[in-house]
DRENLUM-176939 format. One record per residue: z negated, y, x of N, C-alpha, C in turn; residue in one letter; residue number from 1. Coordinates in Angstrom, 1 decimal, always signed. Each point is the difference from the previous one (the first is absolute). Layout:
<minu><n_Z>Z</n_Z><n_Y>Y</n_Y><n_X>X</n_X><ca_Z>Z</ca_Z><ca_Y>Y</ca_Y><ca_X>X</ca_X><c_Z>Z</c_Z><c_Y>Y</c_Y><c_X>X</c_X><residu>a</residu><num>NUM</num></minu>
...
END
This chain:
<minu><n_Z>+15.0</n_Z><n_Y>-12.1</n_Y><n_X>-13.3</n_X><ca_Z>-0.2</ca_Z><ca_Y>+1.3</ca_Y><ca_X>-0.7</ca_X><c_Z>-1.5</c_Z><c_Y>+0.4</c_Y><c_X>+0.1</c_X><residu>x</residu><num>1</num></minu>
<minu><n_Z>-0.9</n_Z><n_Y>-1.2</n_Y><n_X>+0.1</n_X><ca_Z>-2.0</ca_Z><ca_Y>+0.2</ca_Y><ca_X>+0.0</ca_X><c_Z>+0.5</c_Z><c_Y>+1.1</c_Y><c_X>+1.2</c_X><residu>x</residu><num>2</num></minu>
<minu><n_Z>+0.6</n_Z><n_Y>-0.3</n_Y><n_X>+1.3</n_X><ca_Z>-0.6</ca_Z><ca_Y>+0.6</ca_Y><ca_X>+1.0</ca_X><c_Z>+0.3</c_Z><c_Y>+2.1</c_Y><c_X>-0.4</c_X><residu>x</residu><num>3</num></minu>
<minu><n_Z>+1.2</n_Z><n_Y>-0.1</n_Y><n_X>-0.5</n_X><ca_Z>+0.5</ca_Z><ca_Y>+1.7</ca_Y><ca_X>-0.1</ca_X><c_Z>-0.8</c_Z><c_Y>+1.1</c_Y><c_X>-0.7</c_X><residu>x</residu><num>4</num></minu>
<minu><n_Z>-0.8</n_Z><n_Y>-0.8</n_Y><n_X>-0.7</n_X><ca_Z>-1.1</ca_Z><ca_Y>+0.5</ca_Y><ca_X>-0.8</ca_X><c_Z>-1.5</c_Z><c_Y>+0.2</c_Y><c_X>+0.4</c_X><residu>x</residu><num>5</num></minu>
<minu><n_Z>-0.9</n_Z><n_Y>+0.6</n_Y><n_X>+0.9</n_X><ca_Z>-0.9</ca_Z><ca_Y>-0.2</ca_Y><ca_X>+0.1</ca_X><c_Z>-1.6</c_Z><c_Y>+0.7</c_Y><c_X>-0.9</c_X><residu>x</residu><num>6</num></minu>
<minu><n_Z>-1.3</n_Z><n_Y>-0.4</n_Y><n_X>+0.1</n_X><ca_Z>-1.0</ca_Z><ca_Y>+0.2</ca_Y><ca_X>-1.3</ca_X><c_Z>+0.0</c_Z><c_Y>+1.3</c_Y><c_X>+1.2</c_X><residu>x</residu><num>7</num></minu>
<minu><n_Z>-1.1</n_Z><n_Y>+1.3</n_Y><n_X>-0.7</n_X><ca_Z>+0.0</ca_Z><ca_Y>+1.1</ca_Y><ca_X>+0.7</ca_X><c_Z>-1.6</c_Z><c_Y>-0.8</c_Y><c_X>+1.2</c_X><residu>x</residu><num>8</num></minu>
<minu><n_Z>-0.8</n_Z><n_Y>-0.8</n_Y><n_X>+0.1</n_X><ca_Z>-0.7</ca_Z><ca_Y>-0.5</ca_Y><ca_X>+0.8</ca_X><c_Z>+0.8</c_Z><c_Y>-0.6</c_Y><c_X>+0.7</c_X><residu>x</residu><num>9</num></minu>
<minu><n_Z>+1.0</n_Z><n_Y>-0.7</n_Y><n_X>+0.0</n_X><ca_Z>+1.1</ca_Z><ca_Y>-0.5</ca_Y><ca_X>+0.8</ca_X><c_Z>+0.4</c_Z><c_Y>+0.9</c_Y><c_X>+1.2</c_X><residu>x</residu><num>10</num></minu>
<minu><n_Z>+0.9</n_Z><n_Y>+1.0</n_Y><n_X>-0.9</n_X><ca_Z>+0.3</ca_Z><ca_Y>+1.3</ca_Y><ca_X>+0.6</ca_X><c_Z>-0.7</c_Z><c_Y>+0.4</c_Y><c_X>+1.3</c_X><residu>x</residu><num>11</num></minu>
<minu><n_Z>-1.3</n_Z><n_Y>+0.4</n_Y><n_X>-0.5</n_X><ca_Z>-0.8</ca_Z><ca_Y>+1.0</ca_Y><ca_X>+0.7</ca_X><c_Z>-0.4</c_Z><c_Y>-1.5</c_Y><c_X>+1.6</c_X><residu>x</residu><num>12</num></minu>
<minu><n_Z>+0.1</n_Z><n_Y>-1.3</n_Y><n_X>-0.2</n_X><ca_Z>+0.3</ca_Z><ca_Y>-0.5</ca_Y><ca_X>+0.9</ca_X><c_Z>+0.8</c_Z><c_Y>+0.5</c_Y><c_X>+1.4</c_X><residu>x</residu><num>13</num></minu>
<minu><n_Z>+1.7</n_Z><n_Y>+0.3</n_Y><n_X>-0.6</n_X><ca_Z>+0.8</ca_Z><ca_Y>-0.1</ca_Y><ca_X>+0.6</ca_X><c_Z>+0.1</c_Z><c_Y>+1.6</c_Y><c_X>+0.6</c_X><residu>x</residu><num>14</num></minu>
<minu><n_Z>-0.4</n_Z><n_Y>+1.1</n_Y><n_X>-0.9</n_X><ca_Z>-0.2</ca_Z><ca_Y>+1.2</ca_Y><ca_X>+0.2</ca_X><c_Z>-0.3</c_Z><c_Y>+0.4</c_Y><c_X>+2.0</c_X><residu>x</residu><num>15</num></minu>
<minu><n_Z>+0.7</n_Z><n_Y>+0.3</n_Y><n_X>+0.3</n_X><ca_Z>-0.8</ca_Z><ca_Y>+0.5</ca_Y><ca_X>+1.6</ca_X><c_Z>-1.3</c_Z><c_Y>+0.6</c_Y><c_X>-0.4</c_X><residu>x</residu><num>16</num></minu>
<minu><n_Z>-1.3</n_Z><n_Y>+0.1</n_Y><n_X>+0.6</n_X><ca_Z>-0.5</ca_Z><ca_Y>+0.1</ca_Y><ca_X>+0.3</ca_X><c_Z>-1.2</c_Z><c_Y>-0.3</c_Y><c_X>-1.3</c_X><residu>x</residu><num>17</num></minu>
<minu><n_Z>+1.0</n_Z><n_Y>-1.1</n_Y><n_X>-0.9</n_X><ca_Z>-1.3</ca_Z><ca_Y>-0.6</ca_Y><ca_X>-1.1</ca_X><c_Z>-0.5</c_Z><c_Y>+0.6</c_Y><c_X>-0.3</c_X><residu>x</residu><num>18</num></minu>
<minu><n_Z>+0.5</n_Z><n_Y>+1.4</n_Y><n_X>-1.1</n_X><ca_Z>-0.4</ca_Z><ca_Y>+0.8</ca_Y><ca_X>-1.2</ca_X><c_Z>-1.0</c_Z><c_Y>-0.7</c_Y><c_X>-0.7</c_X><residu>x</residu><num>19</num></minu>
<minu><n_Z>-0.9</n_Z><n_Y>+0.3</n_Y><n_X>-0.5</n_X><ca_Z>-0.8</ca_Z><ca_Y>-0.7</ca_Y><ca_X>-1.5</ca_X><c_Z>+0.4</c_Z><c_Y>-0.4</c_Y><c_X>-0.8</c_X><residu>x</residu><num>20</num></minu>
<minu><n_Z>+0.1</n_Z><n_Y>-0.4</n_Y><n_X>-1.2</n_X><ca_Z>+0.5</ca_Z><ca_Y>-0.6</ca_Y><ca_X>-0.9</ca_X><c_Z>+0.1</c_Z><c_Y>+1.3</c_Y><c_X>-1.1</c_X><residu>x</residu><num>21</num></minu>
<minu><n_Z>-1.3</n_Z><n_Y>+0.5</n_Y><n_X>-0.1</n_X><ca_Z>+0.1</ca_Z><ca_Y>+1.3</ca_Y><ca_X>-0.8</ca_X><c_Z>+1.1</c_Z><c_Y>+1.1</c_Y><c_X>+0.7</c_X><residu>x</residu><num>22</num></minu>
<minu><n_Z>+0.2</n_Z><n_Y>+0.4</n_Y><n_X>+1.2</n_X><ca_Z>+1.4</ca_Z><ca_Y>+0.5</ca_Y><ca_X>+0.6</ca_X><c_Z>+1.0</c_Z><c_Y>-0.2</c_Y><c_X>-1.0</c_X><residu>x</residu><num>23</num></minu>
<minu><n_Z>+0.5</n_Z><n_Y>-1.5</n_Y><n_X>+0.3</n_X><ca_Z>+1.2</ca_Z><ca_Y>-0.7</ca_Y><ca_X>-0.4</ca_X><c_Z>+0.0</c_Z><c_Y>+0.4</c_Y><c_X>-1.4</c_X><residu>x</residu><num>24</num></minu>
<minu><n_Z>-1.0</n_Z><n_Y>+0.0</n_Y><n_X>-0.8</n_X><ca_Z>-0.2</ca_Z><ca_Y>+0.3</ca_Y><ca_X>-1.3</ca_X><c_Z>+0.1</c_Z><c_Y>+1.4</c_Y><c_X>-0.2</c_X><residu>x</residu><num>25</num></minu>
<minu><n_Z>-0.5</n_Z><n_Y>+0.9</n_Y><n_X>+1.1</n_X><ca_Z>+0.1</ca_Z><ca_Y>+1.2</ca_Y><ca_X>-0.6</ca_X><c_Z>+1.3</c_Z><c_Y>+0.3</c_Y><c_X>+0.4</c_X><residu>x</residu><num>26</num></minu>
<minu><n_Z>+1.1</n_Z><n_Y>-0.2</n_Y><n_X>+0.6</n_X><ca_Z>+1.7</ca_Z><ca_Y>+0.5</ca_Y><ca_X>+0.6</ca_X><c_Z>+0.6</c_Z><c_Y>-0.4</c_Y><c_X>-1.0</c_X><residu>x</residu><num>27</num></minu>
<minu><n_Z>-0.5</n_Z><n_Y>-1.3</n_Y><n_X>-1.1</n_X><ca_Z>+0.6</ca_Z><ca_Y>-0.5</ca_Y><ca_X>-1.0</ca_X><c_Z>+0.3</c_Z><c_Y>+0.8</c_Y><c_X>-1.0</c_X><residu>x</residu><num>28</num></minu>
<minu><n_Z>-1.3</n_Z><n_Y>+0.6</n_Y><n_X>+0.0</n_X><ca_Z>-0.3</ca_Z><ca_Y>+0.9</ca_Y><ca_X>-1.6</ca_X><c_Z>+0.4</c_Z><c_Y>+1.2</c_Y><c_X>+0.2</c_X><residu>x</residu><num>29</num></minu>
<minu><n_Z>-0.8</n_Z><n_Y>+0.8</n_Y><n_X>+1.6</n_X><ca_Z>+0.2</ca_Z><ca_Y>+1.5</ca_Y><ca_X>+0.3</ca_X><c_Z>+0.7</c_Z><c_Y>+0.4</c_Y><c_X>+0.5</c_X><residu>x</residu><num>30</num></minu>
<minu><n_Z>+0.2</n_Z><n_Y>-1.0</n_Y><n_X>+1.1</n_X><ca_Z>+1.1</ca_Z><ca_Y>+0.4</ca_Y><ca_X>+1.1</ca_X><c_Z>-0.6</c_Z><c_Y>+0.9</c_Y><c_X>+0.8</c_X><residu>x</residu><num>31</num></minu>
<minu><n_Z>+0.5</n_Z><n_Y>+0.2</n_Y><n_X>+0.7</n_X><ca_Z>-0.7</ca_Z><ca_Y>+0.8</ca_Y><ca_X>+1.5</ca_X><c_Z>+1.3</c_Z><c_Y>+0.8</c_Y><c_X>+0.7</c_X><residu>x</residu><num>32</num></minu>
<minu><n_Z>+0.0</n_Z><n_Y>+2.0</n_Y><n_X>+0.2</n_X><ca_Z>+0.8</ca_Z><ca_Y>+0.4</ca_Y><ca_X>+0.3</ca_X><c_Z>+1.6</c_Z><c_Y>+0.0</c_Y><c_X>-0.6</c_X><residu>x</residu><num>33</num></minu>
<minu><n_Z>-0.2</n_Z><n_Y>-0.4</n_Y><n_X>-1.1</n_X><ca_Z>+1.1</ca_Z><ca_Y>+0.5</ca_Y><ca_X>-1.0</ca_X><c_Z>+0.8</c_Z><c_Y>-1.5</c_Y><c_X>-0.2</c_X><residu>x</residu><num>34</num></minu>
<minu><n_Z>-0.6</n_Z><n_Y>-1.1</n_Y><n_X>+0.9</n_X><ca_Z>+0.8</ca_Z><ca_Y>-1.4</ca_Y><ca_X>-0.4</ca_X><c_Z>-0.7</c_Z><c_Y>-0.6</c_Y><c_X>-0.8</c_X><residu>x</residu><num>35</num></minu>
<minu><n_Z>+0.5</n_Z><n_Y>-1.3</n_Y><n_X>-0.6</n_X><ca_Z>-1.2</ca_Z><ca_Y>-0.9</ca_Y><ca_X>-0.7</ca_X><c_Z>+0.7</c_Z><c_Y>-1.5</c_Y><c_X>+0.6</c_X><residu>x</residu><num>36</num></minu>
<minu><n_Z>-1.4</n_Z><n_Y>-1.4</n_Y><n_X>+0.1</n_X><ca_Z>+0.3</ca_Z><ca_Y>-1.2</ca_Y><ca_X>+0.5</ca_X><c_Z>+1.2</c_Z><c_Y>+0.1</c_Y><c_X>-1.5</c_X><residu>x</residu><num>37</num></minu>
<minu><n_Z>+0.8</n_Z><n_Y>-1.2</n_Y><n_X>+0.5</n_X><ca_Z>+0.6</ca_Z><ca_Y>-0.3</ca_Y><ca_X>-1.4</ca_X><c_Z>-0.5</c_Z><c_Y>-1.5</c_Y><c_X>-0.2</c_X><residu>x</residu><num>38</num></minu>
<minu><n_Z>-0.3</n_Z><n_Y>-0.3</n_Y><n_X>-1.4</n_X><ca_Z>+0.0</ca_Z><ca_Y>-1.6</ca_Y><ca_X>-0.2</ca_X><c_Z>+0.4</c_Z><c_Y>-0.3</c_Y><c_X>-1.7</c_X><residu>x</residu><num>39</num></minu>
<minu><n_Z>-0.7</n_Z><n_Y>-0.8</n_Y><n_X>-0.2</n_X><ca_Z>+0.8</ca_Z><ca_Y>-0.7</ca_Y><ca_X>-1.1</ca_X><c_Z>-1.1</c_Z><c_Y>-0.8</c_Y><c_X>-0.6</c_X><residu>x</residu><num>40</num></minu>
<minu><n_Z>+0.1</n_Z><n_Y>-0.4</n_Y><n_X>-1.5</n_X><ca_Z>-0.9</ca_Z><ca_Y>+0.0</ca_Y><ca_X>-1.2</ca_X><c_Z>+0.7</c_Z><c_Y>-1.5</c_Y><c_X>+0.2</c_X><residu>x</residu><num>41</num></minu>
<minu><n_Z>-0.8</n_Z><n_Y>-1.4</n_Y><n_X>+0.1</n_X><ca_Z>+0.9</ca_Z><ca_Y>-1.1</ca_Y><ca_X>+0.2</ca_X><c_Z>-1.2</c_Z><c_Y>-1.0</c_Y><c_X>-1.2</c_X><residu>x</residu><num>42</num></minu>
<minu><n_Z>-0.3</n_Z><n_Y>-0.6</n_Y><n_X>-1.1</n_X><ca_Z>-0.4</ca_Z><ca_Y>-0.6</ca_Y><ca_X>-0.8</ca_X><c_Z>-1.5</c_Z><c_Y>+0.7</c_Y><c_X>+0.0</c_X><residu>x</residu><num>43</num></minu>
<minu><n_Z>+0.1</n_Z><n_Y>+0.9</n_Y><n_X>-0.3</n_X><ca_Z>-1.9</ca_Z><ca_Y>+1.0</ca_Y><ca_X>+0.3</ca_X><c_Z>+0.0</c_Z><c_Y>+0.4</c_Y><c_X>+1.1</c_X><residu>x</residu><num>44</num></minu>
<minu><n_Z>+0.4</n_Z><n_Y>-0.5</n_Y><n_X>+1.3</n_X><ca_Z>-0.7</ca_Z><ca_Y>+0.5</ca_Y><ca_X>+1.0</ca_X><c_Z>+0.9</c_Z><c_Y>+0.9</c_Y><c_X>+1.2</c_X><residu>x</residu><num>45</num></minu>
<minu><n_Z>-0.2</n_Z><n_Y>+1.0</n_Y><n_X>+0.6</n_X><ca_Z>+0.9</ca_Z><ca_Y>+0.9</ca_Y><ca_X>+0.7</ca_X><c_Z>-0.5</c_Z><c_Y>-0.9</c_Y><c_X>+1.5</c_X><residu>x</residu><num>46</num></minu>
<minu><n_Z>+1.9</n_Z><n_Y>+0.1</n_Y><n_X>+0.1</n_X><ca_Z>+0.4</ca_Z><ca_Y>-0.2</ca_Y><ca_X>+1.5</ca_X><c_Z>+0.9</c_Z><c_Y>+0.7</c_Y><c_X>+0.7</c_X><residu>x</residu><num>47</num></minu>
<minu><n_Z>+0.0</n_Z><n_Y>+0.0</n_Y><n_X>+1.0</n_X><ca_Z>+1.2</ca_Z><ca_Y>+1.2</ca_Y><ca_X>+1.2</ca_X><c_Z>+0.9</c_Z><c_Y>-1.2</c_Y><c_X>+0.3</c_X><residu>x</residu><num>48</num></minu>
<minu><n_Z>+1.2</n_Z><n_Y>+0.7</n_Y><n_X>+0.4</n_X><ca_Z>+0.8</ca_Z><ca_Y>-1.0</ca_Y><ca_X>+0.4</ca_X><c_Z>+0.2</c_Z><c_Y>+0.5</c_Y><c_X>+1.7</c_X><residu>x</residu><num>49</num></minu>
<minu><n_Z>+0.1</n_Z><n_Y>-0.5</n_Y><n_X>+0.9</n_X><ca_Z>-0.2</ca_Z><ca_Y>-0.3</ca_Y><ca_X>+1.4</ca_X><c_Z>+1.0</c_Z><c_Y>+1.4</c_Y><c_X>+0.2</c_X><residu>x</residu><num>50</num></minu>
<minu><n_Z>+1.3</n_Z><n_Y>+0.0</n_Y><n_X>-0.2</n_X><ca_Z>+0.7</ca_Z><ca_Y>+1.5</ca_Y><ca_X>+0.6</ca_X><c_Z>-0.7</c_Z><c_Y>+1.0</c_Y><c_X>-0.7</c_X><residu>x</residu><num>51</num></minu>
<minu><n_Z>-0.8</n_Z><n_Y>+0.0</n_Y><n_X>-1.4</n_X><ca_Z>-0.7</ca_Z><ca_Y>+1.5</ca_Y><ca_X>-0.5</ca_X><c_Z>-1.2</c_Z><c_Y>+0.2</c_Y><c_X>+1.4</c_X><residu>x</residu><num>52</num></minu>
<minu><n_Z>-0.3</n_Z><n_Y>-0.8</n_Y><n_X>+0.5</n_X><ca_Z>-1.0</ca_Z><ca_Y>+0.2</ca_Y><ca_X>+1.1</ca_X><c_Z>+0.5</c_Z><c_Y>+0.7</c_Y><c_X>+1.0</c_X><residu>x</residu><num>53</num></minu>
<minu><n_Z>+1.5</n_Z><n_Y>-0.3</n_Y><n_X>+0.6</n_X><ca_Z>+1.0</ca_Z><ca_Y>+0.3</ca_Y><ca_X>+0.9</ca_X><c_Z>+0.0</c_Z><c_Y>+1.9</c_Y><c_X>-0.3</c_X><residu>x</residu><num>54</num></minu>
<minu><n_Z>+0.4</n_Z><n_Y>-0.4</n_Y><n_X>-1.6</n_X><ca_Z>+0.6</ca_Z><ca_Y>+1.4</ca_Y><ca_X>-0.1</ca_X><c_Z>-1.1</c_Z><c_Y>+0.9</c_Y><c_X>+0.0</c_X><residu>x</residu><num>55</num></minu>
<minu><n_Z>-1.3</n_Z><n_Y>-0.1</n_Y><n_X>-0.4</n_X><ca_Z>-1.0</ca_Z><ca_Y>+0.5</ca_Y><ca_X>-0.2</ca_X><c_Z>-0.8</c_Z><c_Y>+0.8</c_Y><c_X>+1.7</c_X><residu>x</residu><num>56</num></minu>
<minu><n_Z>+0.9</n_Z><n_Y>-0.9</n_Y><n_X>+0.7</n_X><ca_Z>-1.3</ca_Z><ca_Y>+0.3</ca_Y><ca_X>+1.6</ca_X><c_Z>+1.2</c_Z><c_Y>+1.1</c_Y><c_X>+0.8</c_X><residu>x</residu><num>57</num></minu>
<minu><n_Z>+1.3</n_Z><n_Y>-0.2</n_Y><n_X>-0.3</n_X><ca_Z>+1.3</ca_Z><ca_Y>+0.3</ca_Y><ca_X>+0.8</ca_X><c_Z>+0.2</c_Z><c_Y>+1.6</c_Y><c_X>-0.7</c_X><residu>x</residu><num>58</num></minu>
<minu><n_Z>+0.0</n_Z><n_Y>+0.1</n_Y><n_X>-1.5</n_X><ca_Z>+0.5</ca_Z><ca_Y>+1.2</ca_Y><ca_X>-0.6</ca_X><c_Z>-1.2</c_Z><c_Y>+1.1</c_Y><c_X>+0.2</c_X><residu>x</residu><num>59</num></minu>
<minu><n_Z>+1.0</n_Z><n_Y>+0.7</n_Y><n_X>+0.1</n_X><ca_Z>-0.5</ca_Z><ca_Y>+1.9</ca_Y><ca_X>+0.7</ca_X><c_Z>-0.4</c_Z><c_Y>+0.5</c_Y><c_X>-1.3</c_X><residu>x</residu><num>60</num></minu>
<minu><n_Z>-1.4</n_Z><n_Y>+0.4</n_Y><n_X>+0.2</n_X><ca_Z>-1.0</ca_Z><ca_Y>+0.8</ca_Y><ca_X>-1.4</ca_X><c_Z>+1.1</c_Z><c_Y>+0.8</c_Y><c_X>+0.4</c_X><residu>x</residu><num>61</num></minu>
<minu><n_Z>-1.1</n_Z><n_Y>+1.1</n_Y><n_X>-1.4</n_X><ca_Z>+0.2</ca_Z><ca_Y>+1.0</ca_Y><ca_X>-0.6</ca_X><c_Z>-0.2</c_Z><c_Y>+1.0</c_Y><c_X>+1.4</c_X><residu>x</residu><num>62</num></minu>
<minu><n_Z>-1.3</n_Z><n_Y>+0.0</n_Y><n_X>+0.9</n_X><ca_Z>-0.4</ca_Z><ca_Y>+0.9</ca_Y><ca_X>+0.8</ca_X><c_Z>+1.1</c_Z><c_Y>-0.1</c_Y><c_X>+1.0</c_X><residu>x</residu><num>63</num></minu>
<minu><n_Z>+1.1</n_Z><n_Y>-1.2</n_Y><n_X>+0.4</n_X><ca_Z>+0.8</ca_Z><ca_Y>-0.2</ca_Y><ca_X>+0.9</ca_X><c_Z>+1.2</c_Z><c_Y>+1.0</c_Y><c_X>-0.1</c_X><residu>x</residu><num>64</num></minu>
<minu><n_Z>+0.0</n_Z><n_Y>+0.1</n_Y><n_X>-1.5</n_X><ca_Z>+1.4</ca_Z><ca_Y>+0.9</ca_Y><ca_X>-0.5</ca_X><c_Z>-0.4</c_Z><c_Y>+1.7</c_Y><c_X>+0.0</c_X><residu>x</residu><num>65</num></minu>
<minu><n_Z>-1.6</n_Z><n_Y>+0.1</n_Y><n_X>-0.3</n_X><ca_Z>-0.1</ca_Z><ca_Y>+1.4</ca_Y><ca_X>+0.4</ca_X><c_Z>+0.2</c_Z><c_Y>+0.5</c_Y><c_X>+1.4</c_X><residu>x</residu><num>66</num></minu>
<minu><n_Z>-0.6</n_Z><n_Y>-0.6</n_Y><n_X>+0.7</n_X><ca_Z>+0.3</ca_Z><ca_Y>-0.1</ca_Y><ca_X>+1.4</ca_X><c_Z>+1.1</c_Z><c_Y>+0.3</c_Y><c_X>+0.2</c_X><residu>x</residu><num>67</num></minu>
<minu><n_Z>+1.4</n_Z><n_Y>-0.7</n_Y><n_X>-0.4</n_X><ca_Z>+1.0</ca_Z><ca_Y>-0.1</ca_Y><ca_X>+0.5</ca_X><c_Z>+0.3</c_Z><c_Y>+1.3</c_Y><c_X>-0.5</c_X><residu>x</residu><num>68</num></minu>
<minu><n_Z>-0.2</n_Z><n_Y>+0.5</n_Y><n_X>-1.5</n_X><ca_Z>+0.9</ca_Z><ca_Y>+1.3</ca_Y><ca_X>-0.1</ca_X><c_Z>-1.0</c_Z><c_Y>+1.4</c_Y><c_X>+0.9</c_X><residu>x</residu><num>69</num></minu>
<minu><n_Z>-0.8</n_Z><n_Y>+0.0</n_Y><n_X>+0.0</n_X><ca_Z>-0.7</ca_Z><ca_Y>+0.9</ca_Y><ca_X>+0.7</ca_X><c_Z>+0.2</c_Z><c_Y>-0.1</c_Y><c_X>+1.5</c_X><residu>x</residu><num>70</num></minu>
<minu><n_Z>+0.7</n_Z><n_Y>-1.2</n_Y><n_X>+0.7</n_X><ca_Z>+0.3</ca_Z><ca_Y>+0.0</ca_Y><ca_X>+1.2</ca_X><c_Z>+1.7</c_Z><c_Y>+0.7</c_Y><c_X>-0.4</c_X><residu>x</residu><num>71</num></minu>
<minu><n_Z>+0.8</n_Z><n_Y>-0.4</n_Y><n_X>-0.7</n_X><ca_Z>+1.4</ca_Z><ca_Y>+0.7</ca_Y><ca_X>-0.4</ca_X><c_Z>-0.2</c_Z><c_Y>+1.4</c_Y><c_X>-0.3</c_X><residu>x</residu><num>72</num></minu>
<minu><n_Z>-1.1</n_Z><n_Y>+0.2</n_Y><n_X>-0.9</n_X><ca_Z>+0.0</ca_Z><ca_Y>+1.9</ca_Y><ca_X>-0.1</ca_X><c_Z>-0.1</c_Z><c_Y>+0.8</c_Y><c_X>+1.4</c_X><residu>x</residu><num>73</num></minu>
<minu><n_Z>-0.7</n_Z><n_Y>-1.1</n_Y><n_X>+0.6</n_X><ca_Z>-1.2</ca_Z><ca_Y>+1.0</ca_Y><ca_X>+1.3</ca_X><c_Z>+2.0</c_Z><c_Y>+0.3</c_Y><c_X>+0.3</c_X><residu>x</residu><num>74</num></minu>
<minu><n_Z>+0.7</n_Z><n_Y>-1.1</n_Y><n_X>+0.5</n_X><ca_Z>+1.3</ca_Z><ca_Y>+0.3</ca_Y><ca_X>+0.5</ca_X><c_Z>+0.7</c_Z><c_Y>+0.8</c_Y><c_X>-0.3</c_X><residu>x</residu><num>75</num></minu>
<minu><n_Z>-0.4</n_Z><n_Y>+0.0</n_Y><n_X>-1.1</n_X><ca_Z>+1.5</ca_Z><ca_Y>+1.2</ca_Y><ca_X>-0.9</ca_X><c_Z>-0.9</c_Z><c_Y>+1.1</c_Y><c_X>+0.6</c_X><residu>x</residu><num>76</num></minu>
<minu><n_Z>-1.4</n_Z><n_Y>+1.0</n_Y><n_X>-0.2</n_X><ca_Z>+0.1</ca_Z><ca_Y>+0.5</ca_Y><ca_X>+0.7</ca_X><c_Z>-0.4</c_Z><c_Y>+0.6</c_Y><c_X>+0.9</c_X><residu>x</residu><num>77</num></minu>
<minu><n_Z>+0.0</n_Z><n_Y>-1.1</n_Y><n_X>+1.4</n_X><ca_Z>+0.6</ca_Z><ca_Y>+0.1</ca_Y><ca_X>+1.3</ca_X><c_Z>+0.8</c_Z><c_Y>+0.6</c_Y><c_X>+0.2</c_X><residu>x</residu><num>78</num></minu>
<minu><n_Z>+1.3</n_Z><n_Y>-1.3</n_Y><n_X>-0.3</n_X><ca_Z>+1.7</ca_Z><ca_Y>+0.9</ca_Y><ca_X>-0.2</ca_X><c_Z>+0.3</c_Z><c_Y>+1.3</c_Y><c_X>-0.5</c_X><residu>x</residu><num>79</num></minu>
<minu><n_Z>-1.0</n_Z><n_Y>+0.6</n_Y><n_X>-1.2</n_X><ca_Z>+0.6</ca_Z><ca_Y>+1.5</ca_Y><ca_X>-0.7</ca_X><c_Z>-0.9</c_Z><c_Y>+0.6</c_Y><c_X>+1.3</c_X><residu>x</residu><num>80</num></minu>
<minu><n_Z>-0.7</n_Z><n_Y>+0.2</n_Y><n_X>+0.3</n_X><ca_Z>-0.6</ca_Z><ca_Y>+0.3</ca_Y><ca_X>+0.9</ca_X><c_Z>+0.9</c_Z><c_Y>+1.1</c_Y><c_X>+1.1</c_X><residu>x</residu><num>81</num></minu>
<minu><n_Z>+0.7</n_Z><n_Y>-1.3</n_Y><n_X>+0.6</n_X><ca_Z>+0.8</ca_Z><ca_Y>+0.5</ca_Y><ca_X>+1.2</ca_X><c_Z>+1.0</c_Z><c_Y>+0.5</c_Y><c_X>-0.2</c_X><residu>x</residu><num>82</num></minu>
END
């Protein structure tokens, strides 16, 4: 169970391209583009669990979903268009 849990200096280990420690810290608290790291309050001290890292690098911000509808409007009108 030690390994599913990692410290956020852990984390930023495994992170591609080895974020800082303050990063890891700040996606914890602020989050970045509408996500936040997820972790967990374990006897005092906060840890991520290895899939919050997964879900964290894989899930489509906020800016991904504006994108998407402003590429669907542009369509709609295209289509009334013609």
């Amino acid at each position: 169970m030690n390994d599913d849990f990692l410290s956020p200096k852990d984390a930023a280990k495994i992170i591609p391209g080895r974020p800082h420690i303050s990063t890891v810290w700040r996606w914890m608290n602020r989050g970045v583009r509408g996500r936040r790291l997820r972790s967990t309050l374990i006897g005092g001290r906060r840890y991520i669990p290895r899939e919050a890292i997964r879900e964290f690098l894989t899930a489509p911000s906020d800016w991904d979903r504006v994108a998407e509808i402003e590429h669907a409007e542009a369509d709609v009108r295209r289509e009334m268009g013609q």
